[in-house]
MIZATOR-693900 format. One record per residue: residue number from 0; x, z, y of N, C-alpha, C in turn; chain; residue in one letter. Coordinates in nm, 2 decimals, padded with zeros to 4 digits. Example, Ala and Ser with C-alpha at 12.3 -4.5 7.8 and 13.67 -1.06 7.14 Angstrom:
BEGIN
> num/nc1/nc3/nc2/cac1/cac3/cac2/cc1/cc3/cc2/chaine/residu
> 0/01.32/00.78/-00.57/01.23/00.78/-00.45/01.32/00.78/-00.33/A/a;
> 1/01.28/00.71/-00.22/01.37/00.71/-00.11/01.29/00.79/00.00/A/s;
***
This chain:
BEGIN
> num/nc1/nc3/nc2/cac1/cac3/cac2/cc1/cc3/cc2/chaine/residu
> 0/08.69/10.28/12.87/08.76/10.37/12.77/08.90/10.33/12.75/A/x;
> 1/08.96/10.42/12.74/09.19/10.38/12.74/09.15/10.35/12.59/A/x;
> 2/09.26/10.25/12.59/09.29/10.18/12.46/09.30/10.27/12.33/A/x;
> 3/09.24/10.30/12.19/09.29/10.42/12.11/09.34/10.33/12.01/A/x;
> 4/09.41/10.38/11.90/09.47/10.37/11.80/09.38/10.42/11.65/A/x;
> 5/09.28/10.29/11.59/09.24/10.34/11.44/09.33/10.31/11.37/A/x;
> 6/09.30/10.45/11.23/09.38/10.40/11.12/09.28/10.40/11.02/A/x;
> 7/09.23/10.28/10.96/09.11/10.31/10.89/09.19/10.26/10.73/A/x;
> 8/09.12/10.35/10.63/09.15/10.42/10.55/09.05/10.38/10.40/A/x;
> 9/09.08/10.29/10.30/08.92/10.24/10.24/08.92/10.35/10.11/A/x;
> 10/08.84/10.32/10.04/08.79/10.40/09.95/08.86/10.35/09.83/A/x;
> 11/08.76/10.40/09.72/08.78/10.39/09.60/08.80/10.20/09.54/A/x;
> 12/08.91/10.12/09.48/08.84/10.04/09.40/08.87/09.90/09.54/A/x;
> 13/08.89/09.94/09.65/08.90/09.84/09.78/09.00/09.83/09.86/A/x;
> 14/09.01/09.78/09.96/09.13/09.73/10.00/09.13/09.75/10.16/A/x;
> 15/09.21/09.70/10.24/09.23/09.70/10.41/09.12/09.58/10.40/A/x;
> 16/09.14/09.47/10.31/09.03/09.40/10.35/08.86/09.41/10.40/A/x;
> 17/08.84/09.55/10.33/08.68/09.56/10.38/08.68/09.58/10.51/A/x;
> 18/08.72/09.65/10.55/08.75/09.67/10.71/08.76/09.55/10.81/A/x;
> 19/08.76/09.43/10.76/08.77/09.31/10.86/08.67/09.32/10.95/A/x;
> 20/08.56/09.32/10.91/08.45/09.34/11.03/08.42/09.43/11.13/A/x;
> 21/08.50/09.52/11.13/08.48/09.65/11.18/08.59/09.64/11.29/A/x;
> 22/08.67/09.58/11.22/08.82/09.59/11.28/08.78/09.50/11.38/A/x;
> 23/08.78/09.41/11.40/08.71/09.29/11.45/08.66/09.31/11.62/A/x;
> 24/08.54/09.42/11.56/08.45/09.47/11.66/08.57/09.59/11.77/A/x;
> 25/08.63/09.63/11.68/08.76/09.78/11.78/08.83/09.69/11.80/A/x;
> 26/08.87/09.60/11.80/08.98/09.54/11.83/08.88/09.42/11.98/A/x;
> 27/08.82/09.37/11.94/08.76/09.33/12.08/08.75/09.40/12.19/A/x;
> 28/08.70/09.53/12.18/08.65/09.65/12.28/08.83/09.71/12.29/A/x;
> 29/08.93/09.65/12.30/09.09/09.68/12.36/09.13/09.76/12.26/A/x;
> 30/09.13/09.79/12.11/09.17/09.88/12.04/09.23/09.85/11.97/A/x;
> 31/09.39/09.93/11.94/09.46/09.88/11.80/09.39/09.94/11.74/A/x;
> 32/09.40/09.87/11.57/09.32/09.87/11.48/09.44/09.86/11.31/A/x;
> 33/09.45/09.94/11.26/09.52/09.89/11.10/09.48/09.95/11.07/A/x;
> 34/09.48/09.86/10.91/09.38/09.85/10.80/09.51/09.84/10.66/A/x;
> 35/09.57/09.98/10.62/09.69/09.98/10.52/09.57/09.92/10.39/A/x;
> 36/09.65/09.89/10.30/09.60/09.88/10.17/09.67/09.97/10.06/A/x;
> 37/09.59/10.10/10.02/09.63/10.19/09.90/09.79/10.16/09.79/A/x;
> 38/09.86/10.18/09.72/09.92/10.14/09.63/09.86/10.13/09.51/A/x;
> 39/09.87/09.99/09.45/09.77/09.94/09.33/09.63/09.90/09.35/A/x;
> 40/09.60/09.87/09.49/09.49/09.80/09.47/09.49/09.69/09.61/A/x;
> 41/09.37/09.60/09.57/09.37/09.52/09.69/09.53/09.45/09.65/A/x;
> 42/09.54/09.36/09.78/09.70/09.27/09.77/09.79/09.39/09.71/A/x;
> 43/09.81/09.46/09.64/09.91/09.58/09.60/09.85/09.60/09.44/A/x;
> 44/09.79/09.54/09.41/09.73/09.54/09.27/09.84/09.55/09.18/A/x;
> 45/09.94/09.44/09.22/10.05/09.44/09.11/10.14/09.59/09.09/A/x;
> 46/10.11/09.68/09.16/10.19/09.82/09.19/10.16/09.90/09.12/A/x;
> 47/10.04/09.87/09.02/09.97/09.96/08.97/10.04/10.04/08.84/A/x;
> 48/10.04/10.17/08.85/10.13/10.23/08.78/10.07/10.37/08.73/A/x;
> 49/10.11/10.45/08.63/10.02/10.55/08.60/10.08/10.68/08.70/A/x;
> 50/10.18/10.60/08.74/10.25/10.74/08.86/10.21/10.73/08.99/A/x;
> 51/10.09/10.67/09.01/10.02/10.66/09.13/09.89/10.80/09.14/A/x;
> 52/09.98/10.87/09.24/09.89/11.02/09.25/09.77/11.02/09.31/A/x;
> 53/09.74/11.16/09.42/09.68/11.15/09.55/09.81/11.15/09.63/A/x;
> 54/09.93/11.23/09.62/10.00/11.24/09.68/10.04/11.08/09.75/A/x;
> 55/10.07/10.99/09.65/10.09/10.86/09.63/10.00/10.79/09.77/A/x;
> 56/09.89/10.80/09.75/09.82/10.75/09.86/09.80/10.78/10.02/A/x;
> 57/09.88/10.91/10.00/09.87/11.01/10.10/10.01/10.99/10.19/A/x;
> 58/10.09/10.94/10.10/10.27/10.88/10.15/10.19/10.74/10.22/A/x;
> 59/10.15/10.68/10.16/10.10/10.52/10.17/10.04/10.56/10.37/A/x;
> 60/09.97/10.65/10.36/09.94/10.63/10.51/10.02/10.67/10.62/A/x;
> 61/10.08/10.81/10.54/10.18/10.91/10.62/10.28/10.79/10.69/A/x;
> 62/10.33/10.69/10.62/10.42/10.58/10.59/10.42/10.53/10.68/A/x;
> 63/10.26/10.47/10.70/10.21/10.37/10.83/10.25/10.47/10.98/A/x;
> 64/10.22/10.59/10.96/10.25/10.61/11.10/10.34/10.65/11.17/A/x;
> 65/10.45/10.64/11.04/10.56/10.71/11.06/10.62/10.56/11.13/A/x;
> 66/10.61/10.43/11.02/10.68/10.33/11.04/10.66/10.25/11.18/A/x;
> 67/10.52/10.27/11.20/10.47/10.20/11.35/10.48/10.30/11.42/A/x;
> 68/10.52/10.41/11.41/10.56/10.54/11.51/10.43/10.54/11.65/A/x;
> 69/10.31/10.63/11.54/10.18/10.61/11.63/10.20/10.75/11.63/A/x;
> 70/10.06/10.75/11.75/10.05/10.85/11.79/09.89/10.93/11.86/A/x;
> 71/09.85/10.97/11.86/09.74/10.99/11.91/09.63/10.92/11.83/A/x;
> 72/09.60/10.93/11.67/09.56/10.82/11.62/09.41/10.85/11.57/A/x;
> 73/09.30/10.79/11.54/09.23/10.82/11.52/09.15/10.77/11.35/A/x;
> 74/09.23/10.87/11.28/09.19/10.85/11.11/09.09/10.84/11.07/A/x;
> 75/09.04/10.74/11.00/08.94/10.70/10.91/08.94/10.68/10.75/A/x;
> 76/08.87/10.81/10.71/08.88/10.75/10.55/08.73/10.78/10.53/A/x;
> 77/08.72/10.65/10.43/08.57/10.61/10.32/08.63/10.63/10.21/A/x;
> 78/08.49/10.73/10.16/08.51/10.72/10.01/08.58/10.82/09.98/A/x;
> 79/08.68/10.72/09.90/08.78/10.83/09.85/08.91/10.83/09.91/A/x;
> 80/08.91/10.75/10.01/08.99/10.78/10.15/09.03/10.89/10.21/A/x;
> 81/08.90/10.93/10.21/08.89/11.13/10.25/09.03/11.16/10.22/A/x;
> 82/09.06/11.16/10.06/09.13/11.23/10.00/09.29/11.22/10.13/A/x;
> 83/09.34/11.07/10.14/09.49/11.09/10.24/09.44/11.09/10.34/A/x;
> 84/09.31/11.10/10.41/09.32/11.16/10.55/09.30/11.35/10.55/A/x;
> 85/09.31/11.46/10.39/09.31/11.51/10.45/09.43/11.55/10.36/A/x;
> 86/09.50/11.50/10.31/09.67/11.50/10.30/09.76/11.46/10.40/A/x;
> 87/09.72/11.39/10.49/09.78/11.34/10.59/09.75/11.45/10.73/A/x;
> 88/09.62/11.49/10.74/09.65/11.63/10.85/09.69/11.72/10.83/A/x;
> 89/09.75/11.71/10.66/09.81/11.88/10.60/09.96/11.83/10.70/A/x;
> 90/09.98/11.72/10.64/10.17/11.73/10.71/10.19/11.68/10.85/A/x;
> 91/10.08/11.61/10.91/10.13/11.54/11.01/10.03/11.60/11.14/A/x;
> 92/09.95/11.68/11.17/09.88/11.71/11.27/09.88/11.68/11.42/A/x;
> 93/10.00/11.68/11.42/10.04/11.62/11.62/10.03/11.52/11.61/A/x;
> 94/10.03/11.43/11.51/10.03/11.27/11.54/09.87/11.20/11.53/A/x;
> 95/09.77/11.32/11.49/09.65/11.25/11.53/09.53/11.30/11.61/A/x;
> 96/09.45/11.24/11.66/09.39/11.26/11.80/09.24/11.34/11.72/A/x;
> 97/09.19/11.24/11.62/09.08/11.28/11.53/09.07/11.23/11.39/A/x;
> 98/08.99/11.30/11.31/09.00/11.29/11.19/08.83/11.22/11.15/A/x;
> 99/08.80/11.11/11.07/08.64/11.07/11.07/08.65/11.04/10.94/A/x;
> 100/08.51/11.13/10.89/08.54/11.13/10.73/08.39/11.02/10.72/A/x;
> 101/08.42/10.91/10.60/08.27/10.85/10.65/08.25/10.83/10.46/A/x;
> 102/08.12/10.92/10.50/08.09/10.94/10.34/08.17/10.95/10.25/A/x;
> 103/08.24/11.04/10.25/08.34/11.03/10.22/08.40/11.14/10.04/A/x;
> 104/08.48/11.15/10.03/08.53/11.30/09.96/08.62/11.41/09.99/A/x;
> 105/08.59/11.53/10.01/08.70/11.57/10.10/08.74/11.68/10.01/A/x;
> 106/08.87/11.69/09.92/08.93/11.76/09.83/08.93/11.88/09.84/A/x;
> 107/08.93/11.98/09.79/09.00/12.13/09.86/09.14/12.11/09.76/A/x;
> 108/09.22/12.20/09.80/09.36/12.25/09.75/09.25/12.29/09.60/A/x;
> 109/09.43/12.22/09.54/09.47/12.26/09.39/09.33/12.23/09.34/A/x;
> 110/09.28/12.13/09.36/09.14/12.07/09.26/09.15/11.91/09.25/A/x;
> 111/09.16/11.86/09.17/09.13/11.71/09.14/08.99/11.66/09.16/A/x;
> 112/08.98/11.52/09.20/08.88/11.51/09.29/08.76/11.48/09.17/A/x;
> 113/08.81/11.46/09.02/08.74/11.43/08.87/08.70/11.59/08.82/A/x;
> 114/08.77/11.72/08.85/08.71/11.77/08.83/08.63/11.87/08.95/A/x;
> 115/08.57/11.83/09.04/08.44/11.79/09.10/08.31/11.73/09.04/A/x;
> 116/08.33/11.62/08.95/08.23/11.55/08.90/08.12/11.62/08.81/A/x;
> 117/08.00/11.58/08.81/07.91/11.67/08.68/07.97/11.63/08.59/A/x;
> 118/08.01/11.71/08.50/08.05/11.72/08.35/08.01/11.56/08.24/A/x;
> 119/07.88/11.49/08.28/07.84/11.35/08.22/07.94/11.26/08.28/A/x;
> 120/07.90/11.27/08.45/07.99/11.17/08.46/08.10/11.18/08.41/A/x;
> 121/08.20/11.26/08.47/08.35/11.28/08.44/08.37/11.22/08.33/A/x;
> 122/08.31/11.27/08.22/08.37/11.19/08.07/08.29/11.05/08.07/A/x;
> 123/08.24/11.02/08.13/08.18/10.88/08.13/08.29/10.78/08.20/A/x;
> 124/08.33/10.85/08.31/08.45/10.77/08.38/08.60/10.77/08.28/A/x;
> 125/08.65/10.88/08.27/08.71/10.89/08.15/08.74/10.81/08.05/A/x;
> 126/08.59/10.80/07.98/08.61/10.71/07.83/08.61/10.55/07.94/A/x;
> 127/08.54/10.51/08.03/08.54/10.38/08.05/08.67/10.34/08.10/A/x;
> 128/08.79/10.42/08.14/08.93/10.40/08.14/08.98/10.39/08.02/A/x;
> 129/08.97/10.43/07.91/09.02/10.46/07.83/09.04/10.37/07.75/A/x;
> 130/08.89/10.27/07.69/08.83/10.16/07.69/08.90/10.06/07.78/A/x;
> 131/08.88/10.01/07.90/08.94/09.95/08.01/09.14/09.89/08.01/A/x;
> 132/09.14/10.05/08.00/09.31/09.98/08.02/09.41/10.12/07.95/A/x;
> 133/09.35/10.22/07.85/09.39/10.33/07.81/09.46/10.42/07.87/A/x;
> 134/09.35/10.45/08.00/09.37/10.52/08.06/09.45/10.50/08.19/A/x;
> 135/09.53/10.39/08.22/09.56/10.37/08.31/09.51/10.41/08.44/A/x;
> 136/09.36/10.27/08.44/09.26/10.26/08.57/09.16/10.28/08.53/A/x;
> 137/09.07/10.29/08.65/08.94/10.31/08.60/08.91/10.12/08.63/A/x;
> 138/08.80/10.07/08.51/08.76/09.91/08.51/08.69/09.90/08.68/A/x;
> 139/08.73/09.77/08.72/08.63/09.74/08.83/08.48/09.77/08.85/A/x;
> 140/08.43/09.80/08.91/08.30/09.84/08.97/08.19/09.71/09.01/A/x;
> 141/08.09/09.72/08.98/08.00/09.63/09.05/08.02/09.68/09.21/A/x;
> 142/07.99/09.60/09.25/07.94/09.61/09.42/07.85/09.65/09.45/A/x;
> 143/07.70/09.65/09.34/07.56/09.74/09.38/07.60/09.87/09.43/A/x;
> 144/07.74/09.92/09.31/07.76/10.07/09.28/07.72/10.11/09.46/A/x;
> 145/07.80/10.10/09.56/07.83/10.10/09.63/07.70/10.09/09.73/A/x;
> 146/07.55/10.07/09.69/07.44/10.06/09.78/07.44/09.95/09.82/A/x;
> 147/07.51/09.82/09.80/07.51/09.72/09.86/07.38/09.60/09.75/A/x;
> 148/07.30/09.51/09.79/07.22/09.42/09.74/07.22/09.31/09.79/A/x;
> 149/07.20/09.21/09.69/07.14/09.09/09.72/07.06/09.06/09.78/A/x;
> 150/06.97/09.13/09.81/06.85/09.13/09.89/06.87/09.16/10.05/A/x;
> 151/06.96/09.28/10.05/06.97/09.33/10.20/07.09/09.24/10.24/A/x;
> 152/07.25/09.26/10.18/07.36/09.18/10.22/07.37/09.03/10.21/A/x;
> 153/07.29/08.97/10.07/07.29/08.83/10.09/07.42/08.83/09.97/A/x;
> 154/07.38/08.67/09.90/07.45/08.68/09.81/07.62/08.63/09.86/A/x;
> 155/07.65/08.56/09.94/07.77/08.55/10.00/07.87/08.70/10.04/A/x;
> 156/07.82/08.80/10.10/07.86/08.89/10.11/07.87/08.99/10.01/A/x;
> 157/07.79/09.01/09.85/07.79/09.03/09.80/07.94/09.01/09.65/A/x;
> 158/07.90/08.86/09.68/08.02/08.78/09.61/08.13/08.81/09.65/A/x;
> 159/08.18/08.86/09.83/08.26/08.85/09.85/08.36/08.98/09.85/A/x;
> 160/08.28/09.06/09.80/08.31/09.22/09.78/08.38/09.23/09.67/A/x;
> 161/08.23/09.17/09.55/08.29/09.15/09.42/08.44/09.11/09.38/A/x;
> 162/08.43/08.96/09.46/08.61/08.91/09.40/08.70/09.02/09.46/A/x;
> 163/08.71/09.09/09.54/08.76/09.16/09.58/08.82/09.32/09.52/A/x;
> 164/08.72/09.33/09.50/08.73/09.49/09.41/08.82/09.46/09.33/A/x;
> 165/08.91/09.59/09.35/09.01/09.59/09.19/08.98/09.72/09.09/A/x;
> 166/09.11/09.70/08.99/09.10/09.90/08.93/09.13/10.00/08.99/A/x;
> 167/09.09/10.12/09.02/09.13/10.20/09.10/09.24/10.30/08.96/A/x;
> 168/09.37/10.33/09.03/09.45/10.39/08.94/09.42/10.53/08.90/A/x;
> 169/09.37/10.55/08.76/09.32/10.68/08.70/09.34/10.83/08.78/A/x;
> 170/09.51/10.83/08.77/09.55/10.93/08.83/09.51/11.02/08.95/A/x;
> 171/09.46/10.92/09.03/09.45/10.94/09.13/09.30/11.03/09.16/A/x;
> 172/09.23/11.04/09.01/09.10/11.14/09.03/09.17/11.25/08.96/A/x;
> 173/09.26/11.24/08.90/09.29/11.37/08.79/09.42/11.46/08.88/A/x;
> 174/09.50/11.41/08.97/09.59/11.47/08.99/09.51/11.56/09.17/A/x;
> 175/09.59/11.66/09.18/09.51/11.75/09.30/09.60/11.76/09.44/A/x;
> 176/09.59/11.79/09.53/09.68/11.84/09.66/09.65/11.95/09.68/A/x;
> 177/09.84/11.97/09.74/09.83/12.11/09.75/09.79/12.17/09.92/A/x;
> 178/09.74/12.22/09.95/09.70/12.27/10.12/09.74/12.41/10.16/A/x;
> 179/09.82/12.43/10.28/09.89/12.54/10.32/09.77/12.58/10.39/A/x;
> 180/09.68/12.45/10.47/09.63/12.50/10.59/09.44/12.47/10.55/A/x;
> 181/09.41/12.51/10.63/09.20/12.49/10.59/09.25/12.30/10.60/A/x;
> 182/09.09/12.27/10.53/09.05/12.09/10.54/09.10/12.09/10.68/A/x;
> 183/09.15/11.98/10.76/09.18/11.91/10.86/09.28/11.93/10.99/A/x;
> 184/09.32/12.04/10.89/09.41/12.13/10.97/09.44/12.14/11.13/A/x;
> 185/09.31/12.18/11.18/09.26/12.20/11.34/09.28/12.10/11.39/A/x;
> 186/09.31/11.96/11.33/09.24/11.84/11.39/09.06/11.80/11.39/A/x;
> 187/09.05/11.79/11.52/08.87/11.78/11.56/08.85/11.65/11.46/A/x;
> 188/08.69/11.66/11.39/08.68/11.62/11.29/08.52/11.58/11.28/A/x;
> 189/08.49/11.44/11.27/08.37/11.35/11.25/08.35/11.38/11.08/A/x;
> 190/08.23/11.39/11.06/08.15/11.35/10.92/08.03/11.26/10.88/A/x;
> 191/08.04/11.14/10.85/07.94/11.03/10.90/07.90/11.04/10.78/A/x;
> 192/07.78/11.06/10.77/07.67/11.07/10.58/07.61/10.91/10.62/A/x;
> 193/07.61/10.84/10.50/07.56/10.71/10.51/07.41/10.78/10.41/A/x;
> 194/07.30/10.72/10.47/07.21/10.77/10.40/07.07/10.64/10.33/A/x;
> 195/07.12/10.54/10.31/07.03/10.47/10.29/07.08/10.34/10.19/A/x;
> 196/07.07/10.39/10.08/07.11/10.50/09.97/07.15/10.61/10.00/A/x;
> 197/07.14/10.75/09.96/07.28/10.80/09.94/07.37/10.81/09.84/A/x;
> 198/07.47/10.83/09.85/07.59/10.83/09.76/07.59/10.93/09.65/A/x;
> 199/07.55/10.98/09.56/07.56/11.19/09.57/07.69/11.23/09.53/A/x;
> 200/07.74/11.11/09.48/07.89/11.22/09.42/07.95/11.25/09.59/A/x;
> 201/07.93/11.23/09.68/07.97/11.29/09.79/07.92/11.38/09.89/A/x;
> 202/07.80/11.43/09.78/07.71/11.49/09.88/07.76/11.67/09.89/A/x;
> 203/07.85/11.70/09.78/07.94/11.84/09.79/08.04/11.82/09.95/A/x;
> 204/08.12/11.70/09.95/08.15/11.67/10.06/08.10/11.70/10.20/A/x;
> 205/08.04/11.64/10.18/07.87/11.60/10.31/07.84/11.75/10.33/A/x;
> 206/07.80/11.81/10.22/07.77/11.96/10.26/07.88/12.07/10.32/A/x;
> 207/08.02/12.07/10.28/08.11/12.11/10.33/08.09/12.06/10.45/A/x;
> 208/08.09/11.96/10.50/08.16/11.94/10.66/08.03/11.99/10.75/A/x;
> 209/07.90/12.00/10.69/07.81/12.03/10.75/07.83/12.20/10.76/A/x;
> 210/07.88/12.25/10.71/07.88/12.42/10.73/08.03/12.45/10.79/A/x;
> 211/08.12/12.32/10.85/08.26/12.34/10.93/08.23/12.37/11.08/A/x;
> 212/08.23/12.53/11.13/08.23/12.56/11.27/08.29/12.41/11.36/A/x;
> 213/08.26/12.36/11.40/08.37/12.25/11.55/08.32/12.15/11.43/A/x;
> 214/08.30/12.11/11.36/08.28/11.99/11.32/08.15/11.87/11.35/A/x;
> 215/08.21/11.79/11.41/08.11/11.68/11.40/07.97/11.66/11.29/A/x;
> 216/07.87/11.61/11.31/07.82/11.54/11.15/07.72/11.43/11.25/A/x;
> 217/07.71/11.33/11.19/07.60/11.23/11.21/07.58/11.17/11.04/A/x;
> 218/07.51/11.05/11.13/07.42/11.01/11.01/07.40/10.84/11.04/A/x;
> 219/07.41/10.72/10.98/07.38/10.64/10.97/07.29/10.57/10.83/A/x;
> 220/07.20/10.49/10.90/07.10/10.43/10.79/07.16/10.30/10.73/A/x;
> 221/07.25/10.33/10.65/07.26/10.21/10.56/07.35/10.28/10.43/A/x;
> 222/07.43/10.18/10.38/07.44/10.20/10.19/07.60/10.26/10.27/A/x;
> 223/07.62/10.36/10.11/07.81/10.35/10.12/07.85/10.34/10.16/A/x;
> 224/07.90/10.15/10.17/07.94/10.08/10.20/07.91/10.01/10.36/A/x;
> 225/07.91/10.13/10.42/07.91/10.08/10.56/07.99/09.99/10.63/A/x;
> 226/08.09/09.97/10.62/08.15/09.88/10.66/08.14/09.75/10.64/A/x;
> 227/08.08/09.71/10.54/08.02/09.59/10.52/07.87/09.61/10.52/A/x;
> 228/07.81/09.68/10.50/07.65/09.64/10.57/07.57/09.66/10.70/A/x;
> 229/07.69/09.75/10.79/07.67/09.76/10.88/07.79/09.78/10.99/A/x;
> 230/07.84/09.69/10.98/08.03/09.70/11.06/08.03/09.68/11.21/A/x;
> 231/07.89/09.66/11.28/07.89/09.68/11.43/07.86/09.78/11.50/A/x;
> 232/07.72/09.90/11.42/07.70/10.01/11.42/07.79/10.10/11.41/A/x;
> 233/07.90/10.10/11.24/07.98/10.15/11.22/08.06/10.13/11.34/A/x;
> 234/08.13/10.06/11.39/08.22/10.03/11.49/08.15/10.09/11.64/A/x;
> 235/08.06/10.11/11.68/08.00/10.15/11.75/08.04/10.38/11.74/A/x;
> 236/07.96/10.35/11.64/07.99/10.52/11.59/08.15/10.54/11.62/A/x;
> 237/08.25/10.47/11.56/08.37/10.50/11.58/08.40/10.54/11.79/A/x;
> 238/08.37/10.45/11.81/08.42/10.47/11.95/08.33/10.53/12.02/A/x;
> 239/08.20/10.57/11.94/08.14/10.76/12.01/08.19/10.86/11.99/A/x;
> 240/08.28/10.85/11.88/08.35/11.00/11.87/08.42/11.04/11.97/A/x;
> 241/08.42/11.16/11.99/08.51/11.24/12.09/08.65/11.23/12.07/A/x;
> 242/08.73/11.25/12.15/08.82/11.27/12.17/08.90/11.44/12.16/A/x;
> 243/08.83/11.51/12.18/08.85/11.67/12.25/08.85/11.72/12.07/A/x;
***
């Protein structure tokens, strides 16, 4: 296989750091591999600002490929990642090879990714910012949230999620993107449902990509958090996607 280029992309609440294991495995098999970290979270915690958008996150990656001047790249967002990989193929299209959404959220224009949410949660997340840091961020997460256990991952890997997780910046569920063009903008496009747990706030997601003419869909057995409960598999699935 010729050398490709990931940009893998983390979710809500996490960092480039989850990605170590994954990275690990693409980068053994000859592949560049980066792993940006969001603004305001992860080593960027101290950034955290209430003027941190989606747009905001969406610059954060556009950034990377502008600054390493890639090309042919193959984008990866978890979670709520979705959101700048599909801000990133609204502006930047020629610069990527494929798009892999893994369990992901995948926005439409002019909607905020909070009002998506059932009406309990939303105001449950809401008031627990509000509480938290007045609105700022939303408070850290357990690591269960995410499908991950003591039982299956082991308390070491558990712990090591935990210290990790930060606030995720409020804004960034309430403010929307705007889209000229359909989700992915005619870049070929992977949808990986993690199913063991499933996730449901992403199952609106999951259903969209499943009714996208040309689109990809698989399926892996394990939590959310695939990249850490399963980051050889995961890495595996990455380098079966197609190319075309």
């Amino acid at each position: 296989m010729a050398q490709r280029t990931y940009l893998l992309v983390h979710g809500g609440s996490h960092g480039g750091w989850c990605w170590r294991d994954v990275a690990s495995h693409l980068r053994a098999a000859g592949h560049v591999v980066l792993t940006p970290t969001q603004t305001g979270l992860g080593e960027r915690r101290h950034l955290m600002s209430a003027g941190i958008t989606l747009e905001t996150f969406v610059d954060d990656i556009a950034n990377v490929i502008e600054a390493e001047e890639l090309e042919d790249v193959y984008l990866v967002g978890h979670s709520f990642g979705g959101c700048a990989v599909v801000g990133v193929a609204e502006r930047m299209p020629q610069r990527l090879r494929h798009l892999v959404f893994l369990d992901s959220l995948i926005p439409m224009s002019g909607q905020s990714i909070m009002s998506g949410f059932p009406a309990d949660v939303r105001e449950a997340r809401l008031e627990a910012a509000r509480k938290f840091s007045g609105g700022l961020c939303s408070p850290i997460p357990p690591a269960t949230n995410f499908g991950l256990s003591r039982e299956r991952e082991g308390d070491a890997t558990l712990d090591w999620v935990q210290r990790r997780l930060t606030p995720q910046p409020l804004n960034t569920y309430l403010t929307a993107l705007t889209l000229a063009h359909p989700v992915g903008n005619g870049v070929p496009a992977t949808y990986i449902r993690c199913t063991d747990p499933m996730y449901p706030i992403v199952t609106p997601s999951a259903d969209f990509a499943r009714s996208q003419a040309g689109w990809d869909y698989r399926e892996i057995e394990t939590c959310h958090d695939a990249m850490i409960s399963a980051p050889r598999e995961l890495a595996d699935m990455f380098l079966a996607v197609s190319a075309a």
